[in-house]
C-alpha positions in Angstrom: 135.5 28.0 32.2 133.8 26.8 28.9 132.6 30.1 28.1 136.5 31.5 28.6 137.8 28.2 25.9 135.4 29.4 23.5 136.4 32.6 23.6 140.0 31.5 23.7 139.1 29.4 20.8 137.2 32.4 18.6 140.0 34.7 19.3 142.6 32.4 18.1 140.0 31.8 14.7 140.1 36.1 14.2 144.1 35.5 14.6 144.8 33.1 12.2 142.2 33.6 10.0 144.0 37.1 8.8 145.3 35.4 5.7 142.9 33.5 4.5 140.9 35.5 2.2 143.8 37.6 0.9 143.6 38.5 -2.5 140.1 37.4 -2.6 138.5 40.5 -3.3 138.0 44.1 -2.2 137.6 44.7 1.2 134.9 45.7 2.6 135.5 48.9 4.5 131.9 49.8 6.2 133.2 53.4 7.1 132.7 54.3 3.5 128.7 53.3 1.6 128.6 55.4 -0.9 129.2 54.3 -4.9 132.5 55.0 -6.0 134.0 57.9 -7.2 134.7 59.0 -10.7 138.9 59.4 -10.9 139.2 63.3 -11.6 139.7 63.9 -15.2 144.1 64.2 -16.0 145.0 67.7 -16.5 144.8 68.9 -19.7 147.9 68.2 -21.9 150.3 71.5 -22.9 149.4 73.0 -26.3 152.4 71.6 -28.6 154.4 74.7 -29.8 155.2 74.3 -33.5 157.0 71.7 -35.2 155.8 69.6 -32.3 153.6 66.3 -32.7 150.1 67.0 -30.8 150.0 64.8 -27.9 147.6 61.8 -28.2 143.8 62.5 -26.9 143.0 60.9 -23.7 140.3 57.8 -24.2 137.1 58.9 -23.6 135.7 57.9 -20.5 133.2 54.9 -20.8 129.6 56.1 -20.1 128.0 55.8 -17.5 124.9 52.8 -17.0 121.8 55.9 -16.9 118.3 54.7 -16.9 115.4 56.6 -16.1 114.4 56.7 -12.8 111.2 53.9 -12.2 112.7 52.1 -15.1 111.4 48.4 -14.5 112.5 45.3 -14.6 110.8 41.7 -14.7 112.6 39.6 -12.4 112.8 35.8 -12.4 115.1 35.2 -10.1 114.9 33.2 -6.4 116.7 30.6 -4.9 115.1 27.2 -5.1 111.3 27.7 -3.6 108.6 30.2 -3.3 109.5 30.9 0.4 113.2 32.1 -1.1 112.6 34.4 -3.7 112.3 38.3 -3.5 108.7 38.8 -2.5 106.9 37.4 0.5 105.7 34.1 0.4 101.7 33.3 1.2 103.0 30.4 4.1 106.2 32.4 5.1 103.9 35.9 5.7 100.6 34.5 6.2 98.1 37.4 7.2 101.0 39.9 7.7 104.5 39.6 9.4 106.3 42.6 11.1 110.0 42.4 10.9 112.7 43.9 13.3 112.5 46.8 11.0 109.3 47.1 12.1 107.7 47.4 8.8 104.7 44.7 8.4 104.7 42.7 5.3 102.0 40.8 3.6 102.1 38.1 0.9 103.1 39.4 -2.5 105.2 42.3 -1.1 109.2 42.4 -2.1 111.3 41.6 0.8 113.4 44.0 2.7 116.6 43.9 0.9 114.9 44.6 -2.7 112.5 47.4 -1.0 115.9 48.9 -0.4 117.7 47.6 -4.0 114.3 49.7 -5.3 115.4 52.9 -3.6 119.3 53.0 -4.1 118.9 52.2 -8.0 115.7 54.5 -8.7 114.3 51.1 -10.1 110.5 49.2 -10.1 110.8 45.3 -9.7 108.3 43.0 -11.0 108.6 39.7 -9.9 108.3 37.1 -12.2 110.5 34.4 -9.9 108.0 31.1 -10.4 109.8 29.3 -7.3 111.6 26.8 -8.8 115.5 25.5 -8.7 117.6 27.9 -11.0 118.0 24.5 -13.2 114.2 24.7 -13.7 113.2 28.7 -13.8 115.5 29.0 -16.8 113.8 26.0 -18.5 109.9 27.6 -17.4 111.2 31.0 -19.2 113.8 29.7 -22.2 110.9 29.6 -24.3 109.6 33.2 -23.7 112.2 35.5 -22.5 111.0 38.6 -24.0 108.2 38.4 -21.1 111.0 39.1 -18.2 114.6 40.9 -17.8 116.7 38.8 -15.5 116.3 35.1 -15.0 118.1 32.6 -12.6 119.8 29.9 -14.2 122.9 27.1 -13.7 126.1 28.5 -14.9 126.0 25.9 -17.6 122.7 26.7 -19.4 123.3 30.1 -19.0 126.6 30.1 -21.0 125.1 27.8 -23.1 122.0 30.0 -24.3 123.9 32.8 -23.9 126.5 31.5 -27.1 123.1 30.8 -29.0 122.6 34.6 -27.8 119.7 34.3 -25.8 121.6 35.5 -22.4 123.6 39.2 -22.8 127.2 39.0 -22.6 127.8 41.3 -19.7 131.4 41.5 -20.5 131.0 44.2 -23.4 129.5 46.5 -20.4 132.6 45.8 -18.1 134.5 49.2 -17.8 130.6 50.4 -17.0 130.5 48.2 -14.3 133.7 49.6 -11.8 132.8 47.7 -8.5 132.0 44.2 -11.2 135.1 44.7 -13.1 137.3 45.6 -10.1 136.4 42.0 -8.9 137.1 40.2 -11.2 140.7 42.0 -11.7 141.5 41.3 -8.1 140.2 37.7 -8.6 141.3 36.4 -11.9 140.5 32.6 -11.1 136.5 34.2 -11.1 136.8 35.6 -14.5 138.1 32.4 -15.6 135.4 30.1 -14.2 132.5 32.8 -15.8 134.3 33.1 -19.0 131.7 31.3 -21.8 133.3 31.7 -24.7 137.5 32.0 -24.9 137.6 33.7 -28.4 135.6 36.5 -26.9 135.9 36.5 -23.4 132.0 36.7 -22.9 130.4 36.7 -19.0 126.5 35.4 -19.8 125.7 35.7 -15.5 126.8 37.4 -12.5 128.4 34.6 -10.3 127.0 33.5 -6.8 129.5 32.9 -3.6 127.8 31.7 -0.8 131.2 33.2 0.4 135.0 32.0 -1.0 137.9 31.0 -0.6 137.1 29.0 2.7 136.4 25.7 3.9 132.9 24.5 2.7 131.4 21.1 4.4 133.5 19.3 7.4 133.5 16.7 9.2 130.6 17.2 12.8 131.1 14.9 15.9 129.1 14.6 19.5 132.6 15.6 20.8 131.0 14.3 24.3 130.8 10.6 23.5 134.8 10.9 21.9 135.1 11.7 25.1 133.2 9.2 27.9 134.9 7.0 25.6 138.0 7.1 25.5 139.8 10.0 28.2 140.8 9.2 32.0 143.1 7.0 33.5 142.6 3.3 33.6 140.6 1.2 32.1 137.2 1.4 30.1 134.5 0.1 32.3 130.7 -0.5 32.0 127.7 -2.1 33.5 126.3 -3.1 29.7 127.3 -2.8 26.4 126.5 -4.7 23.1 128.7 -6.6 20.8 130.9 -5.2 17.5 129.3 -6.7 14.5 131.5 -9.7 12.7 134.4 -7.6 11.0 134.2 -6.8 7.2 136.4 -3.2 6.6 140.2 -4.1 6.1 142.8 -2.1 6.6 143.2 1.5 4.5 146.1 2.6 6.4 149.8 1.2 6.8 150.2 -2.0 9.4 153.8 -2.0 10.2 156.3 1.0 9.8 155.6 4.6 11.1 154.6 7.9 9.0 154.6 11.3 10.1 151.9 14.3 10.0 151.9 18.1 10.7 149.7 19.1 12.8 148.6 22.2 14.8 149.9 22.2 18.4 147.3 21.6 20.7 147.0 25.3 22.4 147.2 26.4 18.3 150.2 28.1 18.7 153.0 26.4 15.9 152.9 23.5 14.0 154.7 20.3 15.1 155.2 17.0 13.7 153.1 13.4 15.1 154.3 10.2 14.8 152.1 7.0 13.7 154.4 4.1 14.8 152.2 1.1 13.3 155.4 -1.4 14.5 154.7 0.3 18.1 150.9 0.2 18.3 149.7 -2.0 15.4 147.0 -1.1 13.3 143.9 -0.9 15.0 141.7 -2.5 12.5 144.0 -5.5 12.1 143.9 -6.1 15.6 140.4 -5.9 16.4 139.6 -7.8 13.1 141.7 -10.7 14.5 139.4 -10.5 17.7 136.3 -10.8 15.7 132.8 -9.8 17.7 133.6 -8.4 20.9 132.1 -6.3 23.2 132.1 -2.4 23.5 134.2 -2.3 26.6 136.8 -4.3 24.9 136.6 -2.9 21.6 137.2 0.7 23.9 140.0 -0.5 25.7 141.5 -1.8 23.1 141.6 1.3 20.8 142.6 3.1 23.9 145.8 1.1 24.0 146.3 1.4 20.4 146.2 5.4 21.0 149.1 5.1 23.9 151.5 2.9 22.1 150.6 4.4 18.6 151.7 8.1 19.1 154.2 7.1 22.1 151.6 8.7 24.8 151.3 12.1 22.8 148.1 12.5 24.1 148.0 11.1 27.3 145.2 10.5 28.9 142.8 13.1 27.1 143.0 10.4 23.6 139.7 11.7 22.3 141.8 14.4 20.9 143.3 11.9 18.4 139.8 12.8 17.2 138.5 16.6 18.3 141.4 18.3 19.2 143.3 20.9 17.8 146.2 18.7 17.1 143.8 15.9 16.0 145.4 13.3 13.0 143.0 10.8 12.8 142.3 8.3 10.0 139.4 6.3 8.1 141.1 3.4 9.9 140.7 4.9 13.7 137.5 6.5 12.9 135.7 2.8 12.0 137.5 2.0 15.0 135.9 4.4 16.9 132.4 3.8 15.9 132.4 0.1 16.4 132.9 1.6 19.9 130.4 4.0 19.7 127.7 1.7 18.2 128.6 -1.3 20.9 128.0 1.2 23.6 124.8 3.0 23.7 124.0 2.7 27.2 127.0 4.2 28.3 126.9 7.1 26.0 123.0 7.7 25.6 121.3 5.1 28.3 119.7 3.8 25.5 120.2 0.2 23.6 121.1 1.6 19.8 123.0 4.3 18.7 123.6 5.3 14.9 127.2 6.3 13.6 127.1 8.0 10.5 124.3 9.4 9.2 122.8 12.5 6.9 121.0 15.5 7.5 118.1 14.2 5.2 117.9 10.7 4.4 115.6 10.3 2.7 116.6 13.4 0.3 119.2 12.4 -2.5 121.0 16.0 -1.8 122.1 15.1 1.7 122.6 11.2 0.9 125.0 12.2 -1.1 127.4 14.3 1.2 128.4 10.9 2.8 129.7 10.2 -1.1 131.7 13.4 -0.5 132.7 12.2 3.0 134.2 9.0 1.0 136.8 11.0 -0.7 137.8 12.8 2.7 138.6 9.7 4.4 139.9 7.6 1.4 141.8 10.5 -0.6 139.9 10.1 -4.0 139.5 13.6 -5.7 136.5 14.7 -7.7 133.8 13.5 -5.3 133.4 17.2 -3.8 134.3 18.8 -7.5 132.7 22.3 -8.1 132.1 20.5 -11.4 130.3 17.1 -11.9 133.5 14.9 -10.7 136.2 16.7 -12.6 139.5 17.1 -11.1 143.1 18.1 -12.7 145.5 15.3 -12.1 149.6 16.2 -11.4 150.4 16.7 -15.0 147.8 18.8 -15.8 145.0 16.4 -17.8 141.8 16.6 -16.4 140.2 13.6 -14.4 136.6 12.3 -13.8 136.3 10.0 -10.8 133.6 8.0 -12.5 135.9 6.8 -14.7 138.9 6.0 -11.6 139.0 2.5 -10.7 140.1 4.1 -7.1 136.7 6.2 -6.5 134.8 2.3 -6.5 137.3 0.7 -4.3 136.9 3.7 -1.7 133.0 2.9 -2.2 133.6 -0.7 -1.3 135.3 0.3 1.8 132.2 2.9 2.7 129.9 -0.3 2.1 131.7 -2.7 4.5 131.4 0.0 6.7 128.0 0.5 6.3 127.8 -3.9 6.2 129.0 -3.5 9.4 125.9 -1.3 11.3 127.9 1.7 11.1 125.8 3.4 9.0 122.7 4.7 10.4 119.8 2.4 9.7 117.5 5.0 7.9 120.5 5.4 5.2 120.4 1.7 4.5 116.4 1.9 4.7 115.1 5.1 2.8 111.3 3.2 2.8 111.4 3.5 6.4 110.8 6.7 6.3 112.0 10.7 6.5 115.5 10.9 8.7 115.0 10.4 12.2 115.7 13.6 14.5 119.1 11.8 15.6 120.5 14.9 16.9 117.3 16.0 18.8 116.8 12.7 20.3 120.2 12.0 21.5 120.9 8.8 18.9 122.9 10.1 16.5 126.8 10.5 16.0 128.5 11.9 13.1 127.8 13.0 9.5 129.6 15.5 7.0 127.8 18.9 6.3 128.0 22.5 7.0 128.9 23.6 10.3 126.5 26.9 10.9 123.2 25.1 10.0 124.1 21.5 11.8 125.5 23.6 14.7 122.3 25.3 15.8 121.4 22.3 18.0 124.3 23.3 20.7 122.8 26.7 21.4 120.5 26.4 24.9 117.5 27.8 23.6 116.8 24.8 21.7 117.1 22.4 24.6 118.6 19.4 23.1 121.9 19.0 24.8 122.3 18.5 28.1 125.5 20.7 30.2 128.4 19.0 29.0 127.4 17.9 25.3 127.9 19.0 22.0 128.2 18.5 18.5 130.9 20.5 16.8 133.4 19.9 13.8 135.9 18.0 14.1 139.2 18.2 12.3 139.4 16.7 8.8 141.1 13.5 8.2 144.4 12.4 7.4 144.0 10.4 4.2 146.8 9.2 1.2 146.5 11.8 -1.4 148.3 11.0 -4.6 149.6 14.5 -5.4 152.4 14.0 -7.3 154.3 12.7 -4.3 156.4 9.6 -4.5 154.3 7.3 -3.0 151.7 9.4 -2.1 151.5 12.2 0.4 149.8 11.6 3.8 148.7 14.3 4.9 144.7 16.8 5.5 143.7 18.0 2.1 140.3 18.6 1.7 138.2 19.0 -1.6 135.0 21.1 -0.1 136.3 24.9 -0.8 134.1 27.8 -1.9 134.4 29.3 -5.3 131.9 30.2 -7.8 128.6 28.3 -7.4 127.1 26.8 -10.0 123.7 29.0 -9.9 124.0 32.9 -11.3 121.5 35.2 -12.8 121.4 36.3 -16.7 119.9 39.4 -18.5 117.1 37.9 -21.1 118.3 39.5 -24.4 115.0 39.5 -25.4 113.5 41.2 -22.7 116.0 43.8 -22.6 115.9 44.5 -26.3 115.9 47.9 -27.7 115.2 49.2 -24.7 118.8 50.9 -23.5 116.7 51.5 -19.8 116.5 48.2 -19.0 119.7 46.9 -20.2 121.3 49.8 -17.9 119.0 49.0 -15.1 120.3 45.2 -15.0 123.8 45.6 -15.6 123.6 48.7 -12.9 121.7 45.8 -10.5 124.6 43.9 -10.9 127.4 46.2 -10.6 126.0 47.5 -7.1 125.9 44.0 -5.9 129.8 44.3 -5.9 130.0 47.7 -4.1 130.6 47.6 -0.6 127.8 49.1 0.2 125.7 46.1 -1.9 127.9 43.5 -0.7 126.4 44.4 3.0 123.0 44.3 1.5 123.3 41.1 -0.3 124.4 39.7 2.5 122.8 41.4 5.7 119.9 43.2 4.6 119.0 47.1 4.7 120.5 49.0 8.0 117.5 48.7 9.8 118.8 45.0 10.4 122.2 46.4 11.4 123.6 47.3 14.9 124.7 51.3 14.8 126.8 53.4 17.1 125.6 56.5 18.8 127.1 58.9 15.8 125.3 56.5 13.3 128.3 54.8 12.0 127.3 50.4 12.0 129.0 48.5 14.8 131.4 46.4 14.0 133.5 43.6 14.5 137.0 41.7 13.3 136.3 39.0 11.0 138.7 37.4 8.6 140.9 40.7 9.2 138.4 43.0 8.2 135.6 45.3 10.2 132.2 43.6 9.8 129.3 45.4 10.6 127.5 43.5 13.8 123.8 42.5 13.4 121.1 44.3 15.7 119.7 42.7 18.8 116.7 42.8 17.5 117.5 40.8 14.1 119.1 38.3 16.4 116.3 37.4 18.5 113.5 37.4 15.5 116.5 34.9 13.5 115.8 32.8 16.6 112.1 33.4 17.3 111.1 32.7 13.1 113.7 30.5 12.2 115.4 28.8 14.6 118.6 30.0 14.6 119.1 29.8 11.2 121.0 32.2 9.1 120.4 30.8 5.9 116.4 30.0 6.2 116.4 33.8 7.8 117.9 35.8 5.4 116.8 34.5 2.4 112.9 33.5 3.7 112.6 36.8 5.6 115.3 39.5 4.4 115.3 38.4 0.8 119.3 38.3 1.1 121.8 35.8 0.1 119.6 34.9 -3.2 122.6 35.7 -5.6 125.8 37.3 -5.8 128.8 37.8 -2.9 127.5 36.3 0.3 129.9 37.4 3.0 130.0 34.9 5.9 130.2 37.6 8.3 126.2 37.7 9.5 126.4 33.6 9.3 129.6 33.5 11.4 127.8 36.2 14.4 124.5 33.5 14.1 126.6 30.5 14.7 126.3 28.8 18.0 129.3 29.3 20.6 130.3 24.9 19.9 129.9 25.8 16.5 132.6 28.5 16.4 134.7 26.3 18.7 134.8 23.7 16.3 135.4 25.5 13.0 137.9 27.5 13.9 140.0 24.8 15.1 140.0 23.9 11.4 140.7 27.4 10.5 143.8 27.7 12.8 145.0 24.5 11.2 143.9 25.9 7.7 146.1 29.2 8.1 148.9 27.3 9.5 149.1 24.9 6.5 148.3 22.0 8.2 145.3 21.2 5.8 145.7 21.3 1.9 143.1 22.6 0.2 142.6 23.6 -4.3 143.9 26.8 -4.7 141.6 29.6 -6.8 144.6 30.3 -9.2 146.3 28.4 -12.2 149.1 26.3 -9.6 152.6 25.1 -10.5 151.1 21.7 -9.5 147.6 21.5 -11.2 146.5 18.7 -9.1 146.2 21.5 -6.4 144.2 24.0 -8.7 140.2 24.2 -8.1 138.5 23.3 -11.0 136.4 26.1 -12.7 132.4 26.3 -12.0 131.7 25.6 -15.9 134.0 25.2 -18.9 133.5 27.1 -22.4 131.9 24.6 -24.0 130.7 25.3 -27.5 126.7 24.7 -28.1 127.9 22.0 -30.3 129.9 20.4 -27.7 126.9 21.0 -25.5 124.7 19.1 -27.2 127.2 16.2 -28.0 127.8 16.2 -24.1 124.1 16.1 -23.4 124.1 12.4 -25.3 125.6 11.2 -22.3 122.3 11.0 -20.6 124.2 8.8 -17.7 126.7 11.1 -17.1 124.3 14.3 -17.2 122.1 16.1 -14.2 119.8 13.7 -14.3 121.4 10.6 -15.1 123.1 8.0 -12.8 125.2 10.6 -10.6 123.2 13.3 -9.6 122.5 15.1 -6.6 119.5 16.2 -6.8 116.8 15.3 -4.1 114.8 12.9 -6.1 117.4 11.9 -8.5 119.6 8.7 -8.4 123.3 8.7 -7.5 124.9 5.2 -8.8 127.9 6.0 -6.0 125.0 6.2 -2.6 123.6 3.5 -3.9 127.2 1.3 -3.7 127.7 2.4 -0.1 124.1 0.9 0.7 124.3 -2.2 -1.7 127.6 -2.2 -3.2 128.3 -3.6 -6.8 124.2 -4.0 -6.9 123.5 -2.1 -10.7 123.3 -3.5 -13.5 126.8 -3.8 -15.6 129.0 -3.3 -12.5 130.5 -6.0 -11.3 133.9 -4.9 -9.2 135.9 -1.5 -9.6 137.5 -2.0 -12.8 134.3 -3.0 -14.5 132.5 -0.6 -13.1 135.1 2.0 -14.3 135.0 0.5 -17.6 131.5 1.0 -18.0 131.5 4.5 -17.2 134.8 5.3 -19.7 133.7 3.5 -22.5 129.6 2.1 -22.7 128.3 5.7 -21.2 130.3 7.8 -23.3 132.8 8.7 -20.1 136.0 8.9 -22.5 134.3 11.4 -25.2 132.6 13.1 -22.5 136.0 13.9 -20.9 137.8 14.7 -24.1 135.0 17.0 -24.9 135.1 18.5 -21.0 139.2 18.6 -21.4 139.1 20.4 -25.6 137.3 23.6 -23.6 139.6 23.9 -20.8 142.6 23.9 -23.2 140.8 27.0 -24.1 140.3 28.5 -21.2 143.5 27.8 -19.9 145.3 29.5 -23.7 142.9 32.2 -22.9 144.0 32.7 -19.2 147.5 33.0 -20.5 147.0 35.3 -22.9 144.9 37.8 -20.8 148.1 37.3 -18.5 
């Protein structure tokens, strides 16, 4: 019977999921691998008879990118580490490893997918790739870039040495590039967020999706413990449970009146509208606030009542779907609720005396610390904190926002630090010097946390032997928050701020490398061209066909995702992805296959790798996604801006650049990055609250930001280069 709902459940993901990457790109039809072919040449006009004009020549066709076949090219260009770039790694190979292609690879050899990149261009890749962040492998080579071809850089530095013309402008190549250029046609938000220079149009990189136009992070639950909790008739009952710690979070939502919410219908069939009577049910964290310390069998039965009267008994007596169903429309208010229940009642839901609520992958890692940041904005509807650029957002009459400077983005803080004052947050969060993050998952402790579902799924599948029948830990619809999008009042409703576009990592052609040297220059360009052909988008993403399921006539397997035939992955890649990495698609493809470095990652292979809970989970957010029950940025210019995605990296001029780079607070490394050994001034509030030097409450914290760090010249600077791109974008249309 759980097998059967999971299938239901995937079935009604293929279904509604049709829409969602319309007009995102070509599709991908896998009967057909083969580069594309040149339009026949128009007929040959009449002679004009005399007296007539002659008719105009036809343009000349654009050549073609010819090299000569071994041409090389010096590649420095990876993803992040040694183990993920395109040769073998020493620690990843060790004395030889044989692949599912049955090929044996030793250190120092290119990985599968660039063996095969080798062959279909007729090219000889030296790699150059000196394992470090694309941030950092731009900075090793900057300095001597006639020694390599391509180079992997942010989006940022890349546009910015390209201006100083360090980095090609791969826009003069375009019409040589069909599959490139037919992209970008088809996706005109792309070609705005990779456009580096708005007087010429310039391209200085060839963007990376790590796929687009779809959610990105959401919100993952132990749907199990939702459940002991709080389904069944009667009352909550238990032979021990601990205390709720002395209230400190206040109310976010309303206490008295009602509000209404679209949601997806429980079987996901229609939409239908919920009711949150506060005048029926109360708010939940006023009530048990005015109880003070109580214990977990209270605080349950008490937030089971609040469900009943609440939402009129909508969900009878299965209430853990306020929280995991598909008609879910919970709050930041219910959700602190719900973990003061979860925390007060280990030995119920774990036999244990401690549980942890929230927590992060890595805790001790700035990266991951900082996704509970993001998870801040989801509950407390503060845009910017998931931006695709530092915290820039477009407000409702078009200026563009940073939430540093918001007064808002510190009062949602404070909220996460009571939260977090109250035990809610997992002790190793509070506590990085006690060490790396606990295995909460693996060791049954651990609740919640905001992250991507395919990686943090893996846990569910059997063959790692965490969960016991009857557990798992899935995603969990998004939150209903108050977003202030233009709405009188505010709207309440699911909008979330984590959707794929353009990352902010590419790869550049080194002008100095390719110099005078029309071979290489064709090679690179022609690299990146094929990475947009159907035929390279499988390879990018899957591998060669070796790693690819095929019929009996030859043809690749396939099956229905997103509305299109996706090729299916051979049995034999599945079992080595579990046997040498775990289960996981991403450590797999790009340790072993040398896929998913750069370019157009479909989420096809991901989607087959992801365990059956994990499916479950996501495409209850999908459903509700392609039903319109969660608001998302749009990849397009919108009538209301405060719903349009803001662009990977804005033109800014090298002069602007450098001004910006003043800002040292405000900058990569300054008080708000993400990086794993950086410091993020927002992470550190939820642990400490107003605890740095200068802040003192919101507004002076926000005052510092805007005026002593250079936050209101920053923006201006930020906001001067998307008036250009956005005169540009309307002139090209």
């Amino acid at each position: 019977m759980k097998n059967t709902k999971m299938l239901i459940a995937l079935l009604l993901t293929v279904a509604m999921l049709a829409t969602l990457l319309a007009g995102c790109g070509n599709k991908i039809d896998v009967d057909q691998y083969s580069a594309p072919k040149a339009e026949e040449a128009p007929a040959a006009a009449p002679a004009a008879e005399s007296g007539e004009a002659a008719a105009p020549a036809e343009a000349a066709a654009p050549a073609e990118l010819s090299y000569a076949d071994g041409t090389v090219l010096r590649m420095a260009t990876g993803y992040n580490s040694t183990k993920t770039g395109l040769s073998m790694d020493a620690e990843v190979a060790g004395e030889g490893i044989t692949l599912a292609d049955g090929v044996t690879y030793h250190a120092g050899d290119l990985k599968p997918t660039w063996v095969e990149v080798e062959k279909v261009l007729g090219i000889k890749i030296e790699d150059k790739y000196q394992g470090n962040s694309a941030s950092n492998e731009f900075d090793y080579w900057k300095e001597r870039m006639g020694d390599i071809d391509m180079v992997s850089g942010t989006a940022s530095k890349l546009t910015e040495y390209g201006e100083q013309g360090v980095v090609v402008n791969i826009a003069e190549y375009l019409d040589q590039m069909p599959n490139f250029k037919a992209y970008l046609e088809a996706n005109p938000i792309v070609r705005l967020s990779i456009t580096g220079n708005t007087d010429t149009g310039a391209i200085y990189f060839s963007p990376y999706f790590d796929g687009v136009n779809d959610i990105e992070r959401m919100p993952l639950m132990r749907v199990d413990m939702v459940q002991k909790l709080l389904d069944g008739e009667g009352e909550f009952a238990a032979d021990e449970c601990n205390k709720t710690a002395e209230p400190v979070y206040e109310p976010f939502m309303p206490t008295s009146g009602k509000i209404d919410i679209e949601t997806v219908k429980l079987d996901g069939s229609g939409v239908e509208t919920v009711t949150k009577d506060y005048d029926a049910g109360g708010n939940i964290i006023a009530k048990m606030n005015e109880a003070g310390s109580i214990d977990g069998v209270e605080a349950v039965n008490m937030l089971r009542t609040y469900i009943d009267e609440a939402y009129n008994g909508y969900y009878g007596t299965e209430r853990s779907n306020l929280f995991i169903g598909q008609n879910a429309c919970w709050d930041a208010d219910e959700l602190v609720a719900l973990l003061r229940c979860v925390v007060a009642n280990p030995q119920t839901l774990n036999g244990t005396d401690t549980i942890q609520g929230i927590f992060s992958r890595e805790e001790d890692n700035n990266a991951r610390r900082v996704d509970t940041v993001r998870f801040a904005g989801q509950l407390f509807g503060i845009r910017g904190l998931e931006s695709r650029q530092d915290y820039l957002y477009f407000d409702v009459d078009g200026s563009l926002k940073d939430a540093r400077q918001n007064v808002e983005t510190y009062q949602a803080l404070e909220r996460m630090n009571a939260i977090a004052k109250e035990g809610l947050i997992s002790e190793n969060y509070m506590n990085t010097a006690a060490g790396k993050t606990k295995q909460y998952l693996e060791s049954d402790s651990g609740f919640m946390h905001y992250d991507y579902n395919s990686t943090q799924t893996l846990y569910n599948d059997p063959s790692q032997g965490v969960f016991d029948e009857g557990e798992a830990y899935m995603a969990v619809m998004v939150p209903v928050s108050c977003w202030q999008d233009g709405t009188e009042g505010g709207n309440y409703m699911r909008f979330t701020e984590s959707w794929r576009s353009v990352k902010t990592d590419g790869w550049g052609i080194s002008s100095a490398g390719v110099a005078g040297n029309a071979d290489k220059l064709n090679a690179a360009l022609k690299l990146i061209d094929y990475a947009y052909s159907p035929e390279g988008t499988i390879l990018m993403s899957y591998g060669p066909d070796a790693f690819i399921k095929h019929n009996a006539d030859g043809s690749y397997a396939t099956f229905m995702f997103n509305g299109q035939e996706m090729p299916e992955i051979a049995d034999a890649t599945r079992a080595e992805l579990w046997e040498k990495a775990s289960g996981n698609y991403t450590n797999y493809a790009r340790q072993f296959l040398g896929s998913t470095l750069s370019f157009m990652k479909s989420q096809a292979f991901e989607f087959q790798c992801t365990s059956d809970a994990g499916r479950e989970g996501a495409g209850k957010l999908s459903v509700a996604i392609a039903l319109g029950t969660i608001h998302h940025p749009e990849l397009a210019v919108t009538e209301n801006p405060w719903y349009m995605s803001i662009p990977t990296v804005l033109p800014n001029t090298k002069a602007e650049n450098d001004m910006i780079n003043t800002y040292t607070q405000l900058t990569a490394k300054g008080m708000f990055s993400s990086s794993k050994d950086d410091k993020n001034l927002f992470v550190n509030q939820i642990v400490s609250g107003y605890a740095e030097e200068g802040m003192g409450n919101a507004e002076a914290s926000a005052e510092m930001v805007a005026n002593e760090w250079g936050g209101r010249q920053y923006l201006a600077l930020k906001t001067d280069a998307w008036t250009r791109l956005l005169n540009f974008y309307n002139a090209m249309n």
